[in-house]
N, C-alpha and C positions, 0 to 999 in steps of 0.2 A: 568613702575615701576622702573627701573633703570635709567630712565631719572630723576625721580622724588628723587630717594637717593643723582643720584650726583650733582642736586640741592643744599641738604641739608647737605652736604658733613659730613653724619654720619655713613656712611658705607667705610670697608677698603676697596682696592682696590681688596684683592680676595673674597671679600663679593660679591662686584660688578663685579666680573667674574660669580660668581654662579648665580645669580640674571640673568645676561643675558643669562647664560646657561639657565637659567628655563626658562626665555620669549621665547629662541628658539624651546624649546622641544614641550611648548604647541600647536602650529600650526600641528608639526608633529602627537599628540594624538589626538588633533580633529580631526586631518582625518584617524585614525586609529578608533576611536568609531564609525563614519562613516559607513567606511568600513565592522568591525563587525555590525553595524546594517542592511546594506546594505545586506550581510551573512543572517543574520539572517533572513530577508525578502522573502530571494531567499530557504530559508531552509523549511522555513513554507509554502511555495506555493509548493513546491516537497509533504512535508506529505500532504497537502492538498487533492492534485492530485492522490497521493497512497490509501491513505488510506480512509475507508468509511467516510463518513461526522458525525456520530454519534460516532465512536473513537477518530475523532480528534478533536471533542467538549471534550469530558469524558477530553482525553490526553490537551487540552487547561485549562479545569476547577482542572483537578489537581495538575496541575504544580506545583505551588506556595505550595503547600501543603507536607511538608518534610515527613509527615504521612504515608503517601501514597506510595505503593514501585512499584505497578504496578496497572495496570485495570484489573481486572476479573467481569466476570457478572456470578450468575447460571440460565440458562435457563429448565426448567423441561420438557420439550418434544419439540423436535429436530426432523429431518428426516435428514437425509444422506445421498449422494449419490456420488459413487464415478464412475469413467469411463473411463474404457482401451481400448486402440483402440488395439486389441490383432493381429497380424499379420503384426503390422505399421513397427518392424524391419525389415523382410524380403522387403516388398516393398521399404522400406527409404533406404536402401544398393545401391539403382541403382541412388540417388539422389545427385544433393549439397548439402548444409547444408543450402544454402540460398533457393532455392527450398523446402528444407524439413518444414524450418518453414515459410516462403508463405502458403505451404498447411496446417501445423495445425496451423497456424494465423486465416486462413479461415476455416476451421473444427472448434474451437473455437470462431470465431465472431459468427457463427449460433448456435453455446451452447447458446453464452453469451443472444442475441435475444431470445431465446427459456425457458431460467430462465429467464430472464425480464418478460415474456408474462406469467407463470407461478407465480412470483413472489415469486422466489429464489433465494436466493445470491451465487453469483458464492464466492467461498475462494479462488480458485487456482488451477494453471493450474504446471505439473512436466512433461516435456517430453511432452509424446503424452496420459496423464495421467491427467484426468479433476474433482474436486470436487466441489463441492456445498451442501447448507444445507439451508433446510427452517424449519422457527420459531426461527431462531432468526437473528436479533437482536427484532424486534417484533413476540409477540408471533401471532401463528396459527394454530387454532384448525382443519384444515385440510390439516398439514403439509405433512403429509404421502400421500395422495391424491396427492397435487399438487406437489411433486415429482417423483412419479409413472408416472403422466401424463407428466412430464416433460422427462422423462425415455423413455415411447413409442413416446414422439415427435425427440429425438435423433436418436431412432432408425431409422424411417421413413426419418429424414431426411439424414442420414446413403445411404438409397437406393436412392435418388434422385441425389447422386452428383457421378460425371464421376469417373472411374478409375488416377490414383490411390487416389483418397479422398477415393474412395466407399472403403474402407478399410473392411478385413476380414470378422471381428464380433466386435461387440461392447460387452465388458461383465460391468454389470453394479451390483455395490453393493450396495440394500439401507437398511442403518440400519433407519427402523420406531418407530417410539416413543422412542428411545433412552434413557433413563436417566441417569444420573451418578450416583453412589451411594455412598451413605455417609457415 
């Protein structure tokens, strides 16, 4: 472009300063759009990996849509369950920190297998503090069941693992059939 003005020798001389300002800058912004796209790439494979594959569809399809301020869904009957490992301070005082979550890494990989097999969705894990909920995001008509049984396979498997996993008691709270009300 500036080859081509002082060709034509219609442009002044700080015209032709700016002109080759602007040819230099553009190299530098393409590899700055790059970059953000590059970003963004690396950003979408992080939610991907977090978050269940059925939100970050919802969260992909409403992007674009300024309408939209968040995702909610209403689900009408839900089960609960929530689960304390009650005693885990007392034993976790004699631990590392790297030691302590080792052991509920593993106390938790056997939850998470244990709702798979039941087919419940783990939500999250707080401490030594573990929740899950079936019937949603698909519904199920023997949500309460398959948390129950999800319940006695925690406890059971509670008594198969050595000291100190074999932790206390497990207290387990399930809210069945759940609804919100409106």
């Amino acid at each position: 472009l500036v080859a081509a003005c002082a060709a034509n020798k219609f442009y002044s001389e700080s015209a032709m300063r700016a002109l080759d300002a602007i040819n230099n800058r553009v190299p530098m912004q393409l590899r700055h759009i790059a970059l953000l796209k590059s970003k963004a790439k690396r950003q979408e494979s992080l939610v991907k990996r977090l978050l269940p594959e059925y939100i970050f569809k919802e969260l992909e399809r409403t992007a674009s849509d300024s309408s939209v301020i968040g995702i909610a869904d209403a689900y009408s009957m839900v089960t609960i369950l929530f689960c304390d490992i009650v005693g885990s301070t007392k034993w976790s005082g004699s631990l590392t920190a790297a030691q302590l979550m080792r052991i509920l890494g593993e106390i938790f990989s056997v939850f998470d297998v244990l709702a798979e097999k039941h087919g419940v969705e783990k939500i999250k894990t707080i401490g030594d503090a573990y929740m899950a909920v079936c019937g949603i995001p698909r519904s199920k008509k023997d949500h309460a069941v398959r948390v129950a049984l999800l319940a006695f396979d925690m406890i059971e498997a509670r008594l198969t693992c050595p000291p100190p996993k074999r932790w206390c008691y497990t207290s387990m709270y399930l809210l069945p059939g759940w609804s919100p009300r409106k």
